[in-house]
C-alpha positions in Angstrom: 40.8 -43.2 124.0 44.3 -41.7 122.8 45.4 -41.5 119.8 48.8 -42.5 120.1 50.9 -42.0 117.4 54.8 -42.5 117.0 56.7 -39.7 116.0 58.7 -40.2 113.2 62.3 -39.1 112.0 63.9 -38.7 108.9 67.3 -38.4 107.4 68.2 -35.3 105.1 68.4 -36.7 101.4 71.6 -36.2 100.0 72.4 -34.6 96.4 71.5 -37.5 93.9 75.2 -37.7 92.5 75.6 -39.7 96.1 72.7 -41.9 95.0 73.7 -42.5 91.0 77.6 -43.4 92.6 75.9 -46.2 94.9 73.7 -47.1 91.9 76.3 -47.7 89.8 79.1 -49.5 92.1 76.8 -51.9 93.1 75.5 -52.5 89.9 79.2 -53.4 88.3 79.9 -55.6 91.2 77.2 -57.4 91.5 76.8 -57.9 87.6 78.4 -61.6 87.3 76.1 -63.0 90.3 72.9 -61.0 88.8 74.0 -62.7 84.9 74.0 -66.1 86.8 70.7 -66.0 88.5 69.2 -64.6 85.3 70.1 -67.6 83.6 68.6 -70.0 86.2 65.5 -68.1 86.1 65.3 -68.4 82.3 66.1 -72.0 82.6 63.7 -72.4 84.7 60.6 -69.6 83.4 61.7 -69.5 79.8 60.8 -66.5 78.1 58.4 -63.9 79.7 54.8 -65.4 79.0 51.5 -64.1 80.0 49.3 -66.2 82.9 46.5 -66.9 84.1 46.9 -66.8 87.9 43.8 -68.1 89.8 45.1 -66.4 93.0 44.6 -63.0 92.1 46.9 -59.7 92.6 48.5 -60.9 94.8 49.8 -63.8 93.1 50.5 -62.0 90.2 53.1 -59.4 92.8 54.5 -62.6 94.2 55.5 -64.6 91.1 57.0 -61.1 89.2 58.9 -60.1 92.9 59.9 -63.6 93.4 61.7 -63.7 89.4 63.4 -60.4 90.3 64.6 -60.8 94.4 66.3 -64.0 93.3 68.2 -61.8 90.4 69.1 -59.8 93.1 70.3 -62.0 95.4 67.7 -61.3 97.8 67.1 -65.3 98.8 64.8 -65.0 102.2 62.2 -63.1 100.0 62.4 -65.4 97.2 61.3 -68.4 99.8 58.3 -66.2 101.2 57.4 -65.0 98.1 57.7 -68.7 96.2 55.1 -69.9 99.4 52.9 -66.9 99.1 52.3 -67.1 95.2 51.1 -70.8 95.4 48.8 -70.5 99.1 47.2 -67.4 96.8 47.0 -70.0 94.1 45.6 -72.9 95.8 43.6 -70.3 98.0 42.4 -68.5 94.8 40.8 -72.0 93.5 39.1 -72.8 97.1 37.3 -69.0 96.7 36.1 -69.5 93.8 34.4 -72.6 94.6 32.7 -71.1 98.0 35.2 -72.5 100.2 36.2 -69.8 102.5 36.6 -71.9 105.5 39.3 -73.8 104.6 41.5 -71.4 103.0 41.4 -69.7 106.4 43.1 -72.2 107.9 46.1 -71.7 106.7 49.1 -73.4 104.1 49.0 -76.6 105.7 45.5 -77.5 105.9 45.2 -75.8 101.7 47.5 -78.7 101.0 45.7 -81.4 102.2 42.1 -80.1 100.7 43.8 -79.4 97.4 45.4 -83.2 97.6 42.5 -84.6 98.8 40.2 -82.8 96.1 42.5 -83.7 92.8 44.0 -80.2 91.9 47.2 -81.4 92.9 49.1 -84.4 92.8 50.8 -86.1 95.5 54.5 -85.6 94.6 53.2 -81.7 94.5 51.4 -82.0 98.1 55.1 -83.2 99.3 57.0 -80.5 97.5 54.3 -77.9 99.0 54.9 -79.8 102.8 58.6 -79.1 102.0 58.7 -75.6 101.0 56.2 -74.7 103.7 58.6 -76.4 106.4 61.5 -74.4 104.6 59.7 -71.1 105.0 59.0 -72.0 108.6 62.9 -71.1 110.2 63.1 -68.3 108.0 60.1 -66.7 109.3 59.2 -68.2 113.1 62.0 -67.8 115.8 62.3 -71.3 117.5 65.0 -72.2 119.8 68.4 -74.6 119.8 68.8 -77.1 117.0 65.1 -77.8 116.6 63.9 -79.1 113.0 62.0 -75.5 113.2 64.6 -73.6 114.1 66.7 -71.7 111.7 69.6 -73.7 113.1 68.4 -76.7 113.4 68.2 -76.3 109.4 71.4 -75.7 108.6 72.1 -78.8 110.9 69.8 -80.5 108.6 71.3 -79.2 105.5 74.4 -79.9 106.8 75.3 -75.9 105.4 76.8 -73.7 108.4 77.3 -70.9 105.8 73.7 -68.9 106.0 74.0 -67.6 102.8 74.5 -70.5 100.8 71.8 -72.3 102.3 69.4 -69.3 101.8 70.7 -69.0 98.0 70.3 -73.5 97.7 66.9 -72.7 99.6 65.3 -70.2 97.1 66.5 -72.2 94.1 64.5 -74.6 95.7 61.6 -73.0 96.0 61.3 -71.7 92.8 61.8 -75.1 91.3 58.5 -75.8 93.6 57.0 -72.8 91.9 58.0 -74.2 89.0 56.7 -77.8 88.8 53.1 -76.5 90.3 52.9 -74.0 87.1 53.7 -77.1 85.4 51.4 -79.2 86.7 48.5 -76.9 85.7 49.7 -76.5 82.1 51.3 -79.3 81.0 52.1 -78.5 77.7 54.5 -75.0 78.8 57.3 -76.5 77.8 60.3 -75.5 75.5 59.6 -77.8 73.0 56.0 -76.7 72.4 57.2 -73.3 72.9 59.5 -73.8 69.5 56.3 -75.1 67.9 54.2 -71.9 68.5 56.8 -69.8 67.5 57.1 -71.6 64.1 53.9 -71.7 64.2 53.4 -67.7 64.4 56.3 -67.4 62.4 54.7 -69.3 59.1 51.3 -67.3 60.0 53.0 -64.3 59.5 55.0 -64.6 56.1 51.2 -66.4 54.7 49.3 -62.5 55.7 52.4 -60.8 53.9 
C-alpha cells in the first residue's frame, strides 16, 4: 500500500518588526474587552488556586485554556473547552473506579451514571444537559432552524448577532464550570478564602 502523503506549503516568515507591530496593535485595541473578561473570570475563579483535577492532563489544559480563550475573546473554544474539562472530570472519576464502559459512551450517557451514582446533583446533571446541548450547534452542522442547528439557536436565544450569543454562550459555560468545581469543594468560596489568608497571615508574624 502507498504511502500517500500531502505535500505541504509554506509562507516565507517576515522580519519580526512585522510580527512585534501586529503584536502590539492588537494588544492596545483589544485591551478594554481583555480588562473586562479578566474581571469576570476573577469573579468567577477568584485568585489563581492550585487543584486537584480527577480528570487528568487533560483537564488540567482545558480549565487553564478555557480561563485564557475567554480573556481573549475567543468564545467557541471557551464552550468546547468548558464541556471537555468536566466529561475528563466526570470521565476521570468513572476510570478510576473500573468503569471503562461507560465513559466510552460518550457526555450524555457520563451524566446520567454520575446522576444516578451521587457524584452530582440534579441541578448539576441539568446544567451539564444544557451546556452539552450548547456545544452541540457549535460543533455538529445540522440543517434549517432545527434546536441542533446553529441557527435554530440563535432562534432560541432570540440573538441574531453570532457574536454576542457566542460571548452570552461561553459566560455560560464557565458559570457551569464554575458551580461543578463548587459542588466538589464546597467551602472555595471568598469568604473562607479571607479566613485562610488571615489565617496564614497570623501564622507568619507568630514564626517571626
Amino acid at each position: 500500500m502507498k504511502n500517500y502523503k500531502i505535500k505541504r506549503i509554506k509562507w516565507p516568515l517576515p522580519d519580526n518588526k512585522l510580527f512585534k507591530k501586529y503584536i502590539f496593535l492588537g494588544d492596545k485595541k483589544s485591551l478594554r474587552h481583555r480588562l473586562k473578561n479578566h474581571k469576570f473570570i476573577w469573579r468567577e475563579f477568584g485568585p489563581p488556586i492550585d487543584m486537584l483535577l480527577v480528570g487528568g492532563i487533560p483537564s488540567m489544559f482545558a480549565i487553564r485554556e478555557l480561563k485564557t480563550a475567554y480573556i481573549n475573546g475567543c468564545y467557541m473554544a471557551t464552550i468546547l473547552l468548558a464541556q471537555a474539562f468536566i466529561e475528563h472530570s466526570l470521565g476521570g472519576a468513572f476510570l478510576m473506579g473500573g468503569c471503562d464502559s461507560i465513559v466510552e459512551k460518550g457526555f450524555a450517557m457520563l451524566i446520567k451514571e454520575a446522576l444516578v451514582t451521587g457524584q452530582i446533583s440534579k441541578e448539576l446533571s441539568k446544567e451539564f444537559d444544557e451546556l452539552r446541548k450548547m456545544r452541540n450547534p457549535y460543533i455538529h452542522p445540522n440543517p434549517g432552524l432545527t434546536s441542533r442547528s446553529h441557527m435554530g439557536r440563535m432562534k432560541k436565544k432570540e440573538t441574531w448577532d453570532p457574536e454576542i450569543l457566542a460571548e452570552q454562550d461561553a459566560k455560560r459555560a464557565i458559570e457551569i464550570v464554575v458551580d461543578y468545581l463548587r459542588h466538589g469543594s464546597p467551602d472555595w468560596k471568598p469568604e473562607r478564602a479571607k479566613i485562610r489568608r488571615r489565617t496564614r497571615k497570623d501564622r507568619d508574624k507568630a514564626t517571626n
